[in-house]
Backbone as ProteinMPNN parsed JSONL, in Angstrom:
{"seq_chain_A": "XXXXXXXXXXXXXXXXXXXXXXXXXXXXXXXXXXXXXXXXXXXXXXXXXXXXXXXXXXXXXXXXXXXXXXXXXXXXXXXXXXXXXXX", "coords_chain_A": {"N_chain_A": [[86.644, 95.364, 94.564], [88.855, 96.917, 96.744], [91.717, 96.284, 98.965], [93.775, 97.883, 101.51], [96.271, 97.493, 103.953], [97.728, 99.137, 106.474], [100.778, 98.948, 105.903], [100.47, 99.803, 103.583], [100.43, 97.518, 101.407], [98.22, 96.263, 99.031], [95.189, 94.81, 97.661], [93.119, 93.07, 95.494], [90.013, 92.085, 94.693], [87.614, 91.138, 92.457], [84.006, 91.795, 91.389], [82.834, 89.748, 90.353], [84.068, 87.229, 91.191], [83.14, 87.057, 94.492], [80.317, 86.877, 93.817], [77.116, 85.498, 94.786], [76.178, 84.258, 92.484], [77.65, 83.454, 90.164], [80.924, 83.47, 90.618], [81.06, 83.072, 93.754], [83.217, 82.694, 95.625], [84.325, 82.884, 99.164], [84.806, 85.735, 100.593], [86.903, 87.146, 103.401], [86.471, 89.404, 105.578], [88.646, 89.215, 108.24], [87.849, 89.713, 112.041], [88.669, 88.406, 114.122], [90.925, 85.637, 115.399], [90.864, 82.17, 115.486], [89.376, 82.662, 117.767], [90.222, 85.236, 119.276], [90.493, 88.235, 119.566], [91.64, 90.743, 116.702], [92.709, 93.022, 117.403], [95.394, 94.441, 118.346], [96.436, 93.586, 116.241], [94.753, 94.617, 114.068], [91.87, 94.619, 111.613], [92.149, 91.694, 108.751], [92.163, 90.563, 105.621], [91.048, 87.963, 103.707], [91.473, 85.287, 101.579], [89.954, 82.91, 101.401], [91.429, 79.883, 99.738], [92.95, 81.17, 97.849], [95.634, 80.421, 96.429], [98.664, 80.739, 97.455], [98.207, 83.092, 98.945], [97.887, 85.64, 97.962], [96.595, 87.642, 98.373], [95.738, 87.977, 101.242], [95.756, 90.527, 103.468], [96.935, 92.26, 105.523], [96.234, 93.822, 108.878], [93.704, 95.931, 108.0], [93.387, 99.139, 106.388], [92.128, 100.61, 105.047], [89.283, 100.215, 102.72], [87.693, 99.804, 99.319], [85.103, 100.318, 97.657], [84.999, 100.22, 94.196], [83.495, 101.348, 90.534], [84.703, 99.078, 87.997], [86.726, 101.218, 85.211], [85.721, 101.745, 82.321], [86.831, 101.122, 79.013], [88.198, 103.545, 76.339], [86.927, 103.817, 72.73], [89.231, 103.39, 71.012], [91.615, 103.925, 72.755], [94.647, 105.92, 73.058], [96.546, 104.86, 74.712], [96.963, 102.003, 74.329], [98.763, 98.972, 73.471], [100.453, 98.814, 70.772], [99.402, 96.613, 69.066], [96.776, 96.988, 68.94], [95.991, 98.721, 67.667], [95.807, 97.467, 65.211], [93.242, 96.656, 64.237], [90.121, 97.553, 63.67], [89.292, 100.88, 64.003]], "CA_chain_A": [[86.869, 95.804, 95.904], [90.295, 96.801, 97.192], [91.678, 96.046, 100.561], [94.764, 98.239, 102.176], [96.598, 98.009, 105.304], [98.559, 99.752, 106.822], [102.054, 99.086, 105.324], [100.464, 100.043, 101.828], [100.083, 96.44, 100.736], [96.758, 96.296, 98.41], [94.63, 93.249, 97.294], [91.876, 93.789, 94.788], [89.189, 90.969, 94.585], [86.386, 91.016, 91.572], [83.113, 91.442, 92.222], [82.27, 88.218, 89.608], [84.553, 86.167, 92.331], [82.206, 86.773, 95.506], [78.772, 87.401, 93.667], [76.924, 84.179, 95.152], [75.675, 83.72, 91.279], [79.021, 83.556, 89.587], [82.205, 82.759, 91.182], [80.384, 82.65, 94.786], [84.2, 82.532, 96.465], [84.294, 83.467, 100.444], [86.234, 86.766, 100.723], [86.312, 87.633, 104.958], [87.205, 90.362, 106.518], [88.696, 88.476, 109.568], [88.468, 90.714, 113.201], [89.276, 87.38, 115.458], [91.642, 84.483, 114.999], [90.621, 81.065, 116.402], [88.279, 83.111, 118.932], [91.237, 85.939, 119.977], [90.118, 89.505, 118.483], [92.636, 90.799, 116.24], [92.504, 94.255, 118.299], [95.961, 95.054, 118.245], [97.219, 93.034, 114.792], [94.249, 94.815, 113.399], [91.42, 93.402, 110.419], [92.825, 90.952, 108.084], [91.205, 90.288, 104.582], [91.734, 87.139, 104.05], [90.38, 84.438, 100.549], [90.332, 81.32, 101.406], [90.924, 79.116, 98.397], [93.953, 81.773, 97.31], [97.015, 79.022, 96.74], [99.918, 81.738, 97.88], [97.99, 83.897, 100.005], [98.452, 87.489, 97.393], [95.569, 88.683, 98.565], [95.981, 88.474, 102.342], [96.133, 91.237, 103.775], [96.814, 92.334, 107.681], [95.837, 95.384, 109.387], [93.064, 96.594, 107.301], [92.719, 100.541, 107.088], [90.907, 100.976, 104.14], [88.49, 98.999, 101.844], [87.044, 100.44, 99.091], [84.225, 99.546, 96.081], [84.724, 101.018, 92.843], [83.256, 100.328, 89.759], [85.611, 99.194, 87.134], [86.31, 101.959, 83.987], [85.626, 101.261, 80.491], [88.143, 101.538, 78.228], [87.43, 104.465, 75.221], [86.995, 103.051, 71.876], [90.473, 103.569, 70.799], [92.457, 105.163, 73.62], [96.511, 105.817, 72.507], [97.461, 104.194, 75.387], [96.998, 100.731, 74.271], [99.737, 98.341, 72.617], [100.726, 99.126, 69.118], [98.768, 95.74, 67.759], [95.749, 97.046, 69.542], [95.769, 99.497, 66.193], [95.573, 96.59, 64.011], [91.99, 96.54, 64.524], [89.468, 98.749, 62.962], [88.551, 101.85, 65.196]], "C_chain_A": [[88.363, 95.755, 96.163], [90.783, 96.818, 99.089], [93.255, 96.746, 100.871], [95.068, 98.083, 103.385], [97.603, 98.961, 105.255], [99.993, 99.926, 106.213], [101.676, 99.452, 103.407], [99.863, 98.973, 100.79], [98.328, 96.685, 99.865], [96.56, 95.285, 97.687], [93.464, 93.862, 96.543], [91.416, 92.089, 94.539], [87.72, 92.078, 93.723], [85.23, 91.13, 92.215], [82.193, 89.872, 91.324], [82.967, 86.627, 90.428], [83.354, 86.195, 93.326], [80.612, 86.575, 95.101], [78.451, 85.548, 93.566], [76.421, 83.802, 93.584], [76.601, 83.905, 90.151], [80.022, 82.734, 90.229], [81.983, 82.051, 92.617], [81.711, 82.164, 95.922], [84.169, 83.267, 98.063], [85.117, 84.603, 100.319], [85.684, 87.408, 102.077], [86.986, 88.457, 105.369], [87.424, 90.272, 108.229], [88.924, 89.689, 111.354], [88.836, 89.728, 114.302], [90.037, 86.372, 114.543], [91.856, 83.22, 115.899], [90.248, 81.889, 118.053], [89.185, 84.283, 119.548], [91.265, 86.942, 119.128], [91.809, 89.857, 118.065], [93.01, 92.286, 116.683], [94.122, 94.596, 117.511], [96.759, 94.602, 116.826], [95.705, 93.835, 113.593], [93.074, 94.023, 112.36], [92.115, 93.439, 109.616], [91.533, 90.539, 106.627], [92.107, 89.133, 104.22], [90.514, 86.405, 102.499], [90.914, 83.489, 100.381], [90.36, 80.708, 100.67], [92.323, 79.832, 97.742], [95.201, 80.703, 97.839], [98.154, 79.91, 97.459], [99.47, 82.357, 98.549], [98.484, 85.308, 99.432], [97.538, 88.382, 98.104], [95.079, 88.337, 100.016], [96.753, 89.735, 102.774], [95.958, 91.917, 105.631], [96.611, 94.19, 107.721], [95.236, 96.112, 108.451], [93.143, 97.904, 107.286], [92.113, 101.165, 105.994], [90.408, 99.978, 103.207], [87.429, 99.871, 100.437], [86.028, 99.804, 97.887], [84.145, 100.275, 95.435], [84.543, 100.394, 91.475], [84.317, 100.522, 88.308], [85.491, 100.038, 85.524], [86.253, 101.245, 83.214], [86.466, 102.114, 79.71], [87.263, 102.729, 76.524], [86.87, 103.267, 74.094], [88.163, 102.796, 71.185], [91.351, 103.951, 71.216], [94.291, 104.476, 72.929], [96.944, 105.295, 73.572], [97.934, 102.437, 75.54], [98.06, 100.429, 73.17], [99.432, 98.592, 71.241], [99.793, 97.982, 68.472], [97.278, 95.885, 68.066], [95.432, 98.218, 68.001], [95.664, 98.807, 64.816], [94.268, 96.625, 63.551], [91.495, 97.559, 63.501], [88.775, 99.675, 64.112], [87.441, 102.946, 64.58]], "O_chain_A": [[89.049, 94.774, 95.877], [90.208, 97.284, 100.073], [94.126, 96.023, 100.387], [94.218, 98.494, 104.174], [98.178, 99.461, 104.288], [100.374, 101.082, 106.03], [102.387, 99.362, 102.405], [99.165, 99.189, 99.8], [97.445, 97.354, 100.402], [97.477, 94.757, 97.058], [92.925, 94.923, 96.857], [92.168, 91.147, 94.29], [87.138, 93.104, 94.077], [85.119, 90.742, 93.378], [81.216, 89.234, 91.717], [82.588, 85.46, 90.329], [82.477, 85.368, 93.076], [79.782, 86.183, 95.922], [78.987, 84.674, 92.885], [76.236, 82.585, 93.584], [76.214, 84.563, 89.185], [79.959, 81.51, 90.353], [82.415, 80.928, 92.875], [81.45, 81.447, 96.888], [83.925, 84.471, 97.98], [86.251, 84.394, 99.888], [84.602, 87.984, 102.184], [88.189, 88.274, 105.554], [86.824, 90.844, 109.139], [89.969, 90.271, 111.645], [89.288, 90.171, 115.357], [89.888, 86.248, 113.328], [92.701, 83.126, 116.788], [90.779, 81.672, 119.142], [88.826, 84.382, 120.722], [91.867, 86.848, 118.058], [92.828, 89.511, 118.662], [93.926, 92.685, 115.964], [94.158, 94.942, 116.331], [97.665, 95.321, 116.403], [95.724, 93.549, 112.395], [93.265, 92.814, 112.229], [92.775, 94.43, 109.303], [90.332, 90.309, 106.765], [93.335, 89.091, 104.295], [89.341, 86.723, 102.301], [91.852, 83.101, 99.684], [89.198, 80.483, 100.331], [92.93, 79.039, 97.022], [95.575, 80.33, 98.95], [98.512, 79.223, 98.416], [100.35, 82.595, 99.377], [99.239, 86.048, 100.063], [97.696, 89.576, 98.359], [93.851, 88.395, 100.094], [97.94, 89.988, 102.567], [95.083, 91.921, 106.498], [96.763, 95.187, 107.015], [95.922, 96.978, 107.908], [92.941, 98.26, 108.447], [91.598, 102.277, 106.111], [91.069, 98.976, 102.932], [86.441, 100.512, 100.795], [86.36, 98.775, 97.3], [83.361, 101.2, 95.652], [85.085, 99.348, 91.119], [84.633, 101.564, 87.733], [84.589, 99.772, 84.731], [86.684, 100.094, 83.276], [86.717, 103.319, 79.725], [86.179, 102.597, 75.956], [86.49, 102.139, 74.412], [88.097, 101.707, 70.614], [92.186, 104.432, 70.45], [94.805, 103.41, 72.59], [98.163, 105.174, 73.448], [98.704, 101.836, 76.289], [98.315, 101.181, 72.23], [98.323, 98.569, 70.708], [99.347, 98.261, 67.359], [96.5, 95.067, 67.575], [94.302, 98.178, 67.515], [95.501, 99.308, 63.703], [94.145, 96.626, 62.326], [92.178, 98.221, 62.72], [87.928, 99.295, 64.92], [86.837, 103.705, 65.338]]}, "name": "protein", "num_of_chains": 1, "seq": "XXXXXXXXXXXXXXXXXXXXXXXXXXXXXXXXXXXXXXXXXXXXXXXXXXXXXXXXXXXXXXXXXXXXXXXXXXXXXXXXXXXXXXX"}
């Protein structure tokens, strides 16, 4: 899941972090703050437990769920020792 506001900023949270049978971490999409809607500061995605706060983000304006690609079996865009391998 990715979270944008307004100034561009973007936060991407796992879905093996929130899934209550895995990581099971809170991730809130806050619209009040200590009872005082966030109306004109906008929603805030917010994961509590994050030591630095990267993945706060203010004034939500988009959110989206996509599911993560899979890589080919050999794509050329991977590091040179990624050809060490057998493809």
């Amino acid at each position: 899941m990715s979270a944008t506001g307004s100034d561009e900023y973007q936060a991407i949270v796992s879905w093996g972090e929130f899934d209550p049978n895995f990581g099971n971490t809170p991730v809130l999409l806050a619209v009040s703050e200590d009872g005082r809607p966030l109306d004109n500061d906008g929603p805030r995605l917010v994961v509590p437990g994050d030591i630095r706060g990267g993945r706060y983000v203010t004034n939500v304006v988009a959110l989206r769920l996509e599911r993560a690609l899979e890589f080919p079996t050999c794509p050329k865009h991977w590091p040179w020792w990624f050809w060490l391998r057998d493809c």
